[in-house]
N, C-alpha and C positions, 0 to 999 in steps of 0.2 A: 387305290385308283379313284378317281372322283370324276363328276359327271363328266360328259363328251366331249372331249378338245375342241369339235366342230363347232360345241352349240355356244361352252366359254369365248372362246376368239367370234363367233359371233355378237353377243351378249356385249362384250368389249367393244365392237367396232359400231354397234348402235348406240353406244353410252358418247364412241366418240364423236359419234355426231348428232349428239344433243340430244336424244334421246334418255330420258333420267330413270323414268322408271318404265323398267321393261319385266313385264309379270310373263312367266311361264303356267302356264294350264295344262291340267290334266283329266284322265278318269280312271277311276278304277272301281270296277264288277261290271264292264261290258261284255267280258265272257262266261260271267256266272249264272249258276242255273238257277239259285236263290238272292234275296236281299238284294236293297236298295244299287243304284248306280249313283256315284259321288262322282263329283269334279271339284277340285280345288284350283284354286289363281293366289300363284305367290309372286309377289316384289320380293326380291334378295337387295339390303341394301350394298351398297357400292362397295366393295372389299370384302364381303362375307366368305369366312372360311371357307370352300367346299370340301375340307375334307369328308370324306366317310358319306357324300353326299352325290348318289349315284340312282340309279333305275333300280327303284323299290324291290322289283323282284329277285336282282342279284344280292339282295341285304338280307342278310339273317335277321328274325324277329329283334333281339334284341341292336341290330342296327337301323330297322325300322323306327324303332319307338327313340332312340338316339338320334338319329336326323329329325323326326318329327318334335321333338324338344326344340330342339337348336332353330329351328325353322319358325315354329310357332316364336320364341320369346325372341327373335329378334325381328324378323319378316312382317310385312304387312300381308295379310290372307283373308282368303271366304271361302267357306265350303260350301256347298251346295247339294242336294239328295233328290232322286225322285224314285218312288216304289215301281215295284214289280207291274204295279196293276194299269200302271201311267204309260209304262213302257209297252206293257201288249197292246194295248188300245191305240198308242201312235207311231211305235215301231222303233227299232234301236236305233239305230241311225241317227234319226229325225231327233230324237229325246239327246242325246249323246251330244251334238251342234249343239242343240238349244243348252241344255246343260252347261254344256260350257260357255257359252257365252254369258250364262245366267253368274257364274261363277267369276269372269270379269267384272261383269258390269256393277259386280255388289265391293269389290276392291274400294277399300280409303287409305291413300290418296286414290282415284284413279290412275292407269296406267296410260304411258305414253305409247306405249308400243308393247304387240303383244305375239310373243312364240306359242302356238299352241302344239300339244302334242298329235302327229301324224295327221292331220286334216286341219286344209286352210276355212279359217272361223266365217270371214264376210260378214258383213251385218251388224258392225260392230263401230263405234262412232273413232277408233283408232287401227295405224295400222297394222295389219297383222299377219303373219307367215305361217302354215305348219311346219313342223320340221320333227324329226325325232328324235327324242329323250327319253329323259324318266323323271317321276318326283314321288316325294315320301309320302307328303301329306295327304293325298286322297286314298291310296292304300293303306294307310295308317286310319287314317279316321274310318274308314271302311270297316277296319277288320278290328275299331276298338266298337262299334255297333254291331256288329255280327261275329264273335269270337269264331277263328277258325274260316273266316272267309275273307281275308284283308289283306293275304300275302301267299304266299306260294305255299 
């Protein structure tokens, strides 16, 4: 199975209306009790397989580290981190937005349009939807800095 019918036939129908490059954002350790919170912003080029390419949680370790290959050498990406200690002091939420916007804005090429996961972004110099998915690479990069915290 590969990612959400809803969010591809979306993805598609912003490409067909000129829309080129549409980055999906993520995070992952907003529900952990230790280690950093990551957000990553990927451009999938136009025709990219999504096989095996689904909500990091339903993938086995080693389908994690397998979509984040594939993702990494062909996709244009940024990852982005901020500690534990950033986050008490300005609170999840609040770090979680900024994060991911942090995580767009550092994308080359920049994006034309942007899906983010479950919370709409605003603040952001293109346009952009929440909506909900999933993605490999910020739970993968997550759980390749903190072994044992990066995936279910």
């Amino acid at each position: 199975m590969g990612r959400d019918l809803t969010l591809d036939r979306l993805e598609r129908e912003l490409r067909r209306q000129g829309f080129v490059r549409v980055a999906g954002v993520d995070e992952a350790g907003r529900g952990a009790l230790a280690g950093p919170l990551v957000a990553a912003a990927v451009i999938l080029p136009e025709g990219f397989d999504l096989g095996g390419i689904r909500d990091s949680k339903q993938l086995t370790a080693r389908g994690r580290e397998a979509a984040f290959a594939r993702i990494i050498a062909e996709a244009h990406w940024a990852v982005r981190r901020l500690e534990p200690r950033v986050i008490d002091a300005r609170g999840l939420h609040r770090c979680n937005l900024d994060l991911l916007r942090r995580a767009v804005r550092a994308l080359e090429p920049a994006p034309d349009y942007v899906l983010a996961d479950g919370f709409p972004l605003g603040a952001l110099p293109w346009p952009s939807l929440g909506v909900k998915k999933g993605d490999a690479v910020a739970g993968e990069h997550r759980g390749r800095l903190h072994p044992g915290q990066g995936g279910p």
